[in-house]
py3Dmol code that shows the C-alpha trace and the ligand (Angstrom):
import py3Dmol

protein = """\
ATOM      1  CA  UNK A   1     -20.172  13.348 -27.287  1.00  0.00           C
ATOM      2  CA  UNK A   2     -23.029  11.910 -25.060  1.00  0.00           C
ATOM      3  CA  UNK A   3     -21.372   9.144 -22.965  1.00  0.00           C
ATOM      4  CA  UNK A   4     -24.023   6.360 -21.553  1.00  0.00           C
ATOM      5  CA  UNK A   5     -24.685   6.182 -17.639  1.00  0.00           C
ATOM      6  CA  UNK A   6     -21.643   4.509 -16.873  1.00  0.00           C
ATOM      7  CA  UNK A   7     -21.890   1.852 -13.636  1.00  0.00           C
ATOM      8  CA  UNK A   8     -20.510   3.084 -10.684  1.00  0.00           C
ATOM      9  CA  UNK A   9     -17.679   0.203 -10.433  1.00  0.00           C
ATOM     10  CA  UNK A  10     -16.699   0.986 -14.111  1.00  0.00           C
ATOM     11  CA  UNK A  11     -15.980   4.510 -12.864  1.00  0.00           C
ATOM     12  CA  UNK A  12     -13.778   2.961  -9.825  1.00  0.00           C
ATOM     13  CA  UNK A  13     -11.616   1.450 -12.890  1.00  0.00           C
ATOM     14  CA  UNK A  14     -11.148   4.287 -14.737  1.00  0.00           C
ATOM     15  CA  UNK A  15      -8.375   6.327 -12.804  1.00  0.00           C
ATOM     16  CA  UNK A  16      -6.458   2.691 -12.859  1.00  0.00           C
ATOM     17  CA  UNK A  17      -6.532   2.913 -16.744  1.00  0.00           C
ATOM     18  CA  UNK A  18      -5.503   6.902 -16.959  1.00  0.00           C
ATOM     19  CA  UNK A  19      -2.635   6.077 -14.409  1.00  0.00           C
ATOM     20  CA  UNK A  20      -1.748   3.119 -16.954  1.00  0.00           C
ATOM     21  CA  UNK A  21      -1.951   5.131 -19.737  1.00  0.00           C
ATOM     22  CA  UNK A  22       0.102   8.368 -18.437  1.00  0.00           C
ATOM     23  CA  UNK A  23       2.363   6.258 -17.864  1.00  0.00           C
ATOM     24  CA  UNK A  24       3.029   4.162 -21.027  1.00  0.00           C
ATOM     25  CA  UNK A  25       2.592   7.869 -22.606  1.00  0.00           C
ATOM     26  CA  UNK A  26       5.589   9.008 -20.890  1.00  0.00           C
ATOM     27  CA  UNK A  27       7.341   5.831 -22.560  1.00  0.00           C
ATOM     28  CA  UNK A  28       6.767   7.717 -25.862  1.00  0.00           C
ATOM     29  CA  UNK A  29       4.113   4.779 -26.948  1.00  0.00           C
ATOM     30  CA  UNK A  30       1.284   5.577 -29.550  1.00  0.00           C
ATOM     31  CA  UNK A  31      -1.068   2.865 -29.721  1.00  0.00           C
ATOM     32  CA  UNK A  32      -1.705  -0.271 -27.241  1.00  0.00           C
ATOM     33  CA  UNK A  33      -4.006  -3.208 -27.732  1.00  0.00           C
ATOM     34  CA  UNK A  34      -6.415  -3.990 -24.976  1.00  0.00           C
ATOM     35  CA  UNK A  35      -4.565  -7.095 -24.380  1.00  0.00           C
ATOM     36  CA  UNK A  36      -1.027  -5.494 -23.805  1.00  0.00           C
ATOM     37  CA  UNK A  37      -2.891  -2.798 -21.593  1.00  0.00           C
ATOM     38  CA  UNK A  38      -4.453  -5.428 -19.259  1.00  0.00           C
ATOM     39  CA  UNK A  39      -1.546  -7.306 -19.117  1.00  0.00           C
ATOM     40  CA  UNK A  40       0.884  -3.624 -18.043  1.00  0.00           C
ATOM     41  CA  UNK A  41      -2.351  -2.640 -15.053  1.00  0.00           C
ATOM     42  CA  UNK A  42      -2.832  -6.611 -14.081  1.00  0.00           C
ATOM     43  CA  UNK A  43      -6.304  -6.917 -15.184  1.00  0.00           C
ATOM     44  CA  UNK A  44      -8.476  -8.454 -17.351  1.00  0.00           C
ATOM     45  CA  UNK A  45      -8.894  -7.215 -21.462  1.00  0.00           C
ATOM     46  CA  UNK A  46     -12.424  -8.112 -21.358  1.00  0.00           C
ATOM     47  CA  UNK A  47     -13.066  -5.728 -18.566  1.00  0.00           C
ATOM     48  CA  UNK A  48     -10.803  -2.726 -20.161  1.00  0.00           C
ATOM     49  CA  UNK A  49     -12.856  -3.656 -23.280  1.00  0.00           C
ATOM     50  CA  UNK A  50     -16.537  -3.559 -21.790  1.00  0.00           C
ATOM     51  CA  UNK A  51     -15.563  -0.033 -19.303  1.00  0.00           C
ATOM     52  CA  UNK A  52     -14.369   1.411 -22.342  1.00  0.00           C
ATOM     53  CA  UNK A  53     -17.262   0.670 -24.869  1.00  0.00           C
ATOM     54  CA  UNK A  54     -19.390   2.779 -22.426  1.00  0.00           C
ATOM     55  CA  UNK A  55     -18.214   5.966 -23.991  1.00  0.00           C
ATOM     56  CA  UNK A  56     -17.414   4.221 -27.423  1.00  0.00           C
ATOM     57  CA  UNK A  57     -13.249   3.860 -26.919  1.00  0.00           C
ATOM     58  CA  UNK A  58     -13.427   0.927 -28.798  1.00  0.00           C
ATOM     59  CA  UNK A  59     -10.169   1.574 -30.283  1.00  0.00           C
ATOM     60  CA  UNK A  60      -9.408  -0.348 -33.731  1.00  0.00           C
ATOM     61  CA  UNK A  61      -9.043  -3.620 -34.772  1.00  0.00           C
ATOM     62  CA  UNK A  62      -6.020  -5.234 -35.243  1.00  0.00           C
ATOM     63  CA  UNK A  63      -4.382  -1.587 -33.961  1.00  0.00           C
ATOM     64  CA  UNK A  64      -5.605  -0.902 -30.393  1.00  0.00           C
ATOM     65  CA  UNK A  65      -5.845   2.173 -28.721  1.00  0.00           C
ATOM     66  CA  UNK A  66      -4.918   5.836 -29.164  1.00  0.00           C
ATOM     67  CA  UNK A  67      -3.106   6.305 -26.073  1.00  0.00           C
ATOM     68  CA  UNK A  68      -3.279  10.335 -26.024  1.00  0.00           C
ATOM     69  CA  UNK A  69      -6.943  10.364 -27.404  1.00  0.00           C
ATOM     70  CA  UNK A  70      -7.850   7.241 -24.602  1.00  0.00           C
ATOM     71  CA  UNK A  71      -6.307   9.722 -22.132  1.00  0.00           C
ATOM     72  CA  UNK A  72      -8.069  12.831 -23.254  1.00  0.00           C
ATOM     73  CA  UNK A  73     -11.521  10.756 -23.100  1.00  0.00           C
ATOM     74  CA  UNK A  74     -10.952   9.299 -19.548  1.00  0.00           C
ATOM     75  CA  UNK A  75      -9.916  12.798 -18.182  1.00  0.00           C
ATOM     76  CA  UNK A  76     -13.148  14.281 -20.484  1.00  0.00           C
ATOM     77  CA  UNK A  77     -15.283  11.314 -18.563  1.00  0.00           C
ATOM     78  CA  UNK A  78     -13.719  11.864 -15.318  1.00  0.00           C
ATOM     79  CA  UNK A  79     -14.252  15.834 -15.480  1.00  0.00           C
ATOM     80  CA  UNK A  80     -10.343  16.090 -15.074  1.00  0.00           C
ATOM     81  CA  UNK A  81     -10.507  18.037 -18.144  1.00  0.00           C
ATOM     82  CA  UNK A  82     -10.647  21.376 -16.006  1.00  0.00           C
ATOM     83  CA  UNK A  83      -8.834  22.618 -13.082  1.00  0.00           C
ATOM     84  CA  UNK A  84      -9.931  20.552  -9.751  1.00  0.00           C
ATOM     85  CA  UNK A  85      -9.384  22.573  -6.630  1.00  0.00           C
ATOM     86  CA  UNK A  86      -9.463  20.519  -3.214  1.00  0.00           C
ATOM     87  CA  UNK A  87      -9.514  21.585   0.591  1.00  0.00           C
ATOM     88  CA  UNK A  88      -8.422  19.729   3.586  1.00  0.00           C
ATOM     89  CA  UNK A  89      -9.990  20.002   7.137  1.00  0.00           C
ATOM     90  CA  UNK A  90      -7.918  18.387   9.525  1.00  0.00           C
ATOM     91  CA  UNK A  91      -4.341  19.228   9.401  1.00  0.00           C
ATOM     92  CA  UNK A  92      -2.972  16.198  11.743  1.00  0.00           C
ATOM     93  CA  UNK A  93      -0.515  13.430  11.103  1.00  0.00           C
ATOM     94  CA  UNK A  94      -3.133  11.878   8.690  1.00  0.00           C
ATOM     95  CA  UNK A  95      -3.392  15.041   6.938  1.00  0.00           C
ATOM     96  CA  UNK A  96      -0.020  16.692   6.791  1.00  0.00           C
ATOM     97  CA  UNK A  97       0.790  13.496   5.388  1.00  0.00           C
ATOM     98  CA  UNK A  98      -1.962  13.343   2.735  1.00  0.00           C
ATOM     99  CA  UNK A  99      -0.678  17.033   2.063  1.00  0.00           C
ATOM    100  CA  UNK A 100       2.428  16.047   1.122  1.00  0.00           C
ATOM    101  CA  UNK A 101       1.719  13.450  -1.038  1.00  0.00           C
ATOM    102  CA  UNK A 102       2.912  13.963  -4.345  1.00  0.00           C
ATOM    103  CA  UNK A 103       0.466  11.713  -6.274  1.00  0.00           C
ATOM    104  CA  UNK A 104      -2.494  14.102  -6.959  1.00  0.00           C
ATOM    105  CA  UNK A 105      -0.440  16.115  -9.993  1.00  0.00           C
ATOM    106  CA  UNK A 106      -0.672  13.327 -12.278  1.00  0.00           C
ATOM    107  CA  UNK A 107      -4.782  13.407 -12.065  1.00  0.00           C
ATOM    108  CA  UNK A 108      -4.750  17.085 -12.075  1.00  0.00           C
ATOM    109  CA  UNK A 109      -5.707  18.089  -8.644  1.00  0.00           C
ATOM    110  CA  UNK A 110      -4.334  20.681  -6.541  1.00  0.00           C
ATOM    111  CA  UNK A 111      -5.210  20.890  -2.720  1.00  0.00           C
ATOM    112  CA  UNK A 112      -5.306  24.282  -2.642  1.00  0.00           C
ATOM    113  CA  UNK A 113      -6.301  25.165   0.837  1.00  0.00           C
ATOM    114  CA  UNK A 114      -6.254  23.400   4.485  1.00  0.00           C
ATOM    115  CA  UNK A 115      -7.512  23.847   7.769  1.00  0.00           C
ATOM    116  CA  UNK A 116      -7.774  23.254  10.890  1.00  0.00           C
ATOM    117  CA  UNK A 117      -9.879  24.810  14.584  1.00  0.00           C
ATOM    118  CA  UNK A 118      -6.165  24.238  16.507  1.00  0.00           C
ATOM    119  CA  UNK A 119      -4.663  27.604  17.213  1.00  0.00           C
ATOM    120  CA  UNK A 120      -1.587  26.311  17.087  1.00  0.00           C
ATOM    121  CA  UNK A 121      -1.881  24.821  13.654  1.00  0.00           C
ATOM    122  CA  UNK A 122      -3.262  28.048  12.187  1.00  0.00           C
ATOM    123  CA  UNK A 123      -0.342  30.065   9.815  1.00  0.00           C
ATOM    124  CA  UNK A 124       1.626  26.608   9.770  1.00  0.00           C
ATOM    125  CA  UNK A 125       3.470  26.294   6.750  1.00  0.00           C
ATOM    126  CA  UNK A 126       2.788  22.053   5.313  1.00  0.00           C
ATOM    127  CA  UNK A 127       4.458  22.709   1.367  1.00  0.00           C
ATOM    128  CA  UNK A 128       3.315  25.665  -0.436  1.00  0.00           C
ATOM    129  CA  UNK A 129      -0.130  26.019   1.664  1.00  0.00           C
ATOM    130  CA  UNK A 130      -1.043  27.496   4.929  1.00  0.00           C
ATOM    131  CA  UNK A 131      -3.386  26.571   7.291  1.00  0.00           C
ATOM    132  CA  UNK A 132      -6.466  28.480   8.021  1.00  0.00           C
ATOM    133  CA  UNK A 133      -9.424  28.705  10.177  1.00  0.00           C
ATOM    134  CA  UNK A 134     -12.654  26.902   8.236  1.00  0.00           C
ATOM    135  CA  UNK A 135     -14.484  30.297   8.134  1.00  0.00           C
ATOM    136  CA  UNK A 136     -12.202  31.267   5.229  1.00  0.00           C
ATOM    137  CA  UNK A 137     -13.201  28.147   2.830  1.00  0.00           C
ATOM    138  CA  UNK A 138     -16.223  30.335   1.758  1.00  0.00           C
ATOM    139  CA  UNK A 139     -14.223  32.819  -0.019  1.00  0.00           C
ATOM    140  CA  UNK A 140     -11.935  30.410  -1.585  1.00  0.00           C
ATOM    141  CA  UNK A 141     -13.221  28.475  -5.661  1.00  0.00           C
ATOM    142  CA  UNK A 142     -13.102  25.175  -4.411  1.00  0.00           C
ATOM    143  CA  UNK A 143     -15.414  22.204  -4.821  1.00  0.00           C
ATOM    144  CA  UNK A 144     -14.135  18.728  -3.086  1.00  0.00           C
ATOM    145  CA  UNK A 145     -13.160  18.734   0.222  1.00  0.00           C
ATOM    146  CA  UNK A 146     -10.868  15.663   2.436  1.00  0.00           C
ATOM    147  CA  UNK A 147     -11.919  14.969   5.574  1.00  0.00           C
ATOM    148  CA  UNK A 148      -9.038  14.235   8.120  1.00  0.00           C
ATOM    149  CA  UNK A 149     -10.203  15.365  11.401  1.00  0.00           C
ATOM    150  CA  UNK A 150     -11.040  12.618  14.083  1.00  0.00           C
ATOM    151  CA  UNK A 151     -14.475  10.631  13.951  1.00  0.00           C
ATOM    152  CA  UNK A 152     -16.307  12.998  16.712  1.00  0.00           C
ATOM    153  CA  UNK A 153     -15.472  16.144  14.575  1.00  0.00           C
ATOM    154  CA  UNK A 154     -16.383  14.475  10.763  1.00  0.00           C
ATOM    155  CA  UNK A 155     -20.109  15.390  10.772  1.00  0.00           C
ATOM    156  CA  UNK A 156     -19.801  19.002  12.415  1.00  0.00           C
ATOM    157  CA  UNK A 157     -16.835  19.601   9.249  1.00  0.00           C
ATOM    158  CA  UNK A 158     -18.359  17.209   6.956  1.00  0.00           C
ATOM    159  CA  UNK A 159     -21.584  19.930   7.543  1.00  0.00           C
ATOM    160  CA  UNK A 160     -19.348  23.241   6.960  1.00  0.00           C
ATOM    161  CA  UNK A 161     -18.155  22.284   3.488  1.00  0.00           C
ATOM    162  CA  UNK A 162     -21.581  21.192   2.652  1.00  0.00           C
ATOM    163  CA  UNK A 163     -22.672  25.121   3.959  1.00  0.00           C
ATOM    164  CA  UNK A 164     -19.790  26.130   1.927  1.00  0.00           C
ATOM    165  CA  UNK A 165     -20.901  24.851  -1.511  1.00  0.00           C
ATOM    166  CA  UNK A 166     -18.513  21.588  -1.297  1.00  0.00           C
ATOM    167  CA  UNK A 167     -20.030  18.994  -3.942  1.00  0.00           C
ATOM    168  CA  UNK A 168     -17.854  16.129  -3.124  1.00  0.00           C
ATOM    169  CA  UNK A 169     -15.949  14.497  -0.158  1.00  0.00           C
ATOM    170  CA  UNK A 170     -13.211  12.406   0.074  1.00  0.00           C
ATOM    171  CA  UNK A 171     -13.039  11.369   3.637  1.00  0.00           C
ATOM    172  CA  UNK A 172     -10.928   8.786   6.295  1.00  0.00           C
ATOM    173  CA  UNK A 173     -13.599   9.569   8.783  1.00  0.00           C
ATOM    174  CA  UNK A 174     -16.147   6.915   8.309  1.00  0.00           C
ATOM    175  CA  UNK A 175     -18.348   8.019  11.113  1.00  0.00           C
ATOM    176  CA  UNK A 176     -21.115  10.393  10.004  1.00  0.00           C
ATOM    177  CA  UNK A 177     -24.247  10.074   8.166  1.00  0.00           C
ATOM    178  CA  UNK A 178     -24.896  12.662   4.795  1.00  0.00           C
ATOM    179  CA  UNK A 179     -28.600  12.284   4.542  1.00  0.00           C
ATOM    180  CA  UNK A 180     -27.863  14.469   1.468  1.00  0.00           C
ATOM    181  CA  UNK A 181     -28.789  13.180  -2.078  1.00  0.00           C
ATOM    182  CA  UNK A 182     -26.710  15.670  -3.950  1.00  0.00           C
ATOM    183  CA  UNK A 183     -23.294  15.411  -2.381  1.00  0.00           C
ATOM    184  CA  UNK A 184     -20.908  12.962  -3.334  1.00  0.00           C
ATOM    185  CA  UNK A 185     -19.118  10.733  -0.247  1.00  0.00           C
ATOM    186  CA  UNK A 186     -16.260   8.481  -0.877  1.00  0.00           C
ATOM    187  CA  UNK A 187     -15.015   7.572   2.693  1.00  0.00           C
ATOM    188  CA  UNK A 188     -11.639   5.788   2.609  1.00  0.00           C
ATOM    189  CA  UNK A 189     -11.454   3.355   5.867  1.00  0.00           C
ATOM    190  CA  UNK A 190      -8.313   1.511   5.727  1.00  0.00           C
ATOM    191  CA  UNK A 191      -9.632  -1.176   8.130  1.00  0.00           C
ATOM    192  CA  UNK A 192     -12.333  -1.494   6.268  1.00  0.00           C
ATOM    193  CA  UNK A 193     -10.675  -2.046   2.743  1.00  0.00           C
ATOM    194  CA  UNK A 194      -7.921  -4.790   5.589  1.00  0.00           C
ATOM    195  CA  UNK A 195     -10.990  -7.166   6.000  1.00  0.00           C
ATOM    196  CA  UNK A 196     -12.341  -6.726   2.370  1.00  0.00           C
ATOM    197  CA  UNK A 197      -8.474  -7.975   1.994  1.00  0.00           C
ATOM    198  CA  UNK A 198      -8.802 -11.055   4.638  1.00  0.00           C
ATOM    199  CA  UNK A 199     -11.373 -12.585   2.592  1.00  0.00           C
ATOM    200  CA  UNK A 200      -9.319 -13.737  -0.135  1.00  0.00           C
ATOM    201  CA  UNK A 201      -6.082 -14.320   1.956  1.00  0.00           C
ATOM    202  CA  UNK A 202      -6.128 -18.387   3.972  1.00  0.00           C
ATOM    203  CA  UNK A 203      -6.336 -17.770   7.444  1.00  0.00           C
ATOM    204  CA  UNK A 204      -2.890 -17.133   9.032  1.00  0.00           C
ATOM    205  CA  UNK A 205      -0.572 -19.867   9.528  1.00  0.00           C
ATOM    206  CA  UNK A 206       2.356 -17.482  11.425  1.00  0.00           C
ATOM    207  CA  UNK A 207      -0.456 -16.720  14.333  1.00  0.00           C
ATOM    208  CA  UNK A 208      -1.308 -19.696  16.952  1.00  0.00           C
ATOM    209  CA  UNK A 209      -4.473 -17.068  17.693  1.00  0.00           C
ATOM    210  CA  UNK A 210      -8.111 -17.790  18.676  1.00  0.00           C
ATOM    211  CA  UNK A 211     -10.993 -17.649  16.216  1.00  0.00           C
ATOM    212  CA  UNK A 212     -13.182 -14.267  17.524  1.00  0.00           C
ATOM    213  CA  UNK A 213     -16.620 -15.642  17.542  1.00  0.00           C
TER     214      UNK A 213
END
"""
ligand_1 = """\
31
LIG
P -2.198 16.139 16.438
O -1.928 15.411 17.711
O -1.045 16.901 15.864
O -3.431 17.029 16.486
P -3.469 13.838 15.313
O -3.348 13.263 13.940
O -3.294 12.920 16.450
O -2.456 15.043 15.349
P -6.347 14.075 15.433
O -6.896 14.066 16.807
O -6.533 12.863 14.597
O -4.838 14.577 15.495
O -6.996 15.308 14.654
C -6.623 15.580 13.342
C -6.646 17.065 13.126
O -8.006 17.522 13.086
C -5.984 17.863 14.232
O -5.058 18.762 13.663
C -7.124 18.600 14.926
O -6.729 19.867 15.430
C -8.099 18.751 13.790
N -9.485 18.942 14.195
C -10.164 18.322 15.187
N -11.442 18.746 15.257
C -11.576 19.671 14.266
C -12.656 20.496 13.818
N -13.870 20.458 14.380
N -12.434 21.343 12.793
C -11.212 21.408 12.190
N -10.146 20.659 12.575
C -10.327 19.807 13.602
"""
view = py3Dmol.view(width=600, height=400)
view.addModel(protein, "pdb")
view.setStyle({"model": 0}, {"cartoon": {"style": "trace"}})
view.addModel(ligand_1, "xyz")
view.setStyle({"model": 1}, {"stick": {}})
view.zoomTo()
view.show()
């Protein structure tokens, strides 16, 4: 099937709605109206309704969706239909803790390989993987890479996985510029995403503070 350019923020939604759905899946449900699914994420059925008509999951009326065929199409749309291999460069408290985190499974993704340029770190044991020295990434399938070294180091690594075939980055290192059309950057700043946060919050009541200027 030939799916139409989907917008960019439609694409944000969609790992919201396959979380949704693997989850009402796993409560042994078949079918779910639009309505009932906005109502389980917290969002709105007109925008589940609109995301979804750009690759034609218009479910049926009166019926709803297909939960396991809904799930098959987002994964399709989301390329998590094949075997996702991730590295991580940066093996410090940030990322031994992003290596631990169990939540990656449910989308598919394995981080299969870490490293780090601290002697010390190399041959440490964080799970089931063992860090490495960068100059092995090469040899190893892999094509999206996490950034978690600090912001002075993010544009010399954020270079190396490009050299090493790396077509997407996730990184928490919001201090480099790409300059490169091809490759994929979603930086994750949590300060950033705090102030996106202030906006819709009344200024603080618990804090006699002074307005910064
Ligand atoms: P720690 O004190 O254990 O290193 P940390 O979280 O305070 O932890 P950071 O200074 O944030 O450490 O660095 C994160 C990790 O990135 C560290 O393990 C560090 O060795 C690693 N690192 C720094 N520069 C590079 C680089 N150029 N290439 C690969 N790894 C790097």
């Amino acid at each position: 099937m030939r799916y139409n350019k989907i917008p960019d923020e439609a694409v944000r939604r969609l790992p919201t709605y396959l979380r949704g759905l693997l989850s009402l899946s796993e409560q042994e449900r078949k079918k779910i109206s639009s309505q009932r699914l906005a109502d389980f994420l917290g969002v709105n059925h007109w925008q589940i309704r609109k995301d979804l008509s750009y690759f034609g999951g218009f479910g049926t009326p009166g019926i709803g969706y297909d939960i396991e065929k809904l799930i098959r199409q987002i994964r399709k749309i989301l390329k998590l239909n094949m075997v996702r291999k991730a590295a991580l460069v940066g093996v410090g408290n940030l990322g031994s803790a992003v290596l631990r985190y169990p939540g990656f499974r449910i989308y598919g993704f394995e981080i299969a390989a870490a490293f780090d340029n601290n002697p010390k770190k190399i041959g440490r044991k964080i799970g089931h993987i063992t860090v490495a020295k960068l100059q092995t990434l090469q040899k190893r399938k892999i094509d999206l890479g996490i950034i978690t070294v600090p912001c002075e180091a993010a544009q010399e690594t954020f270079n190396k996985l490009i050299t090493a075939g790396i077509k997407g980055v996730l990184s928490f290192s919001p201090c480099y510029k790409t300059g490169r059309k091809k490759i994929k950057v979603i930086t994750i700043d949590i300060a950033m995403d705090l102030s996106r946060l202030s906006y819709y919050i009344p200024p603080s009541q618990f804090v006699a503070g002074q307005a910064l200027s």
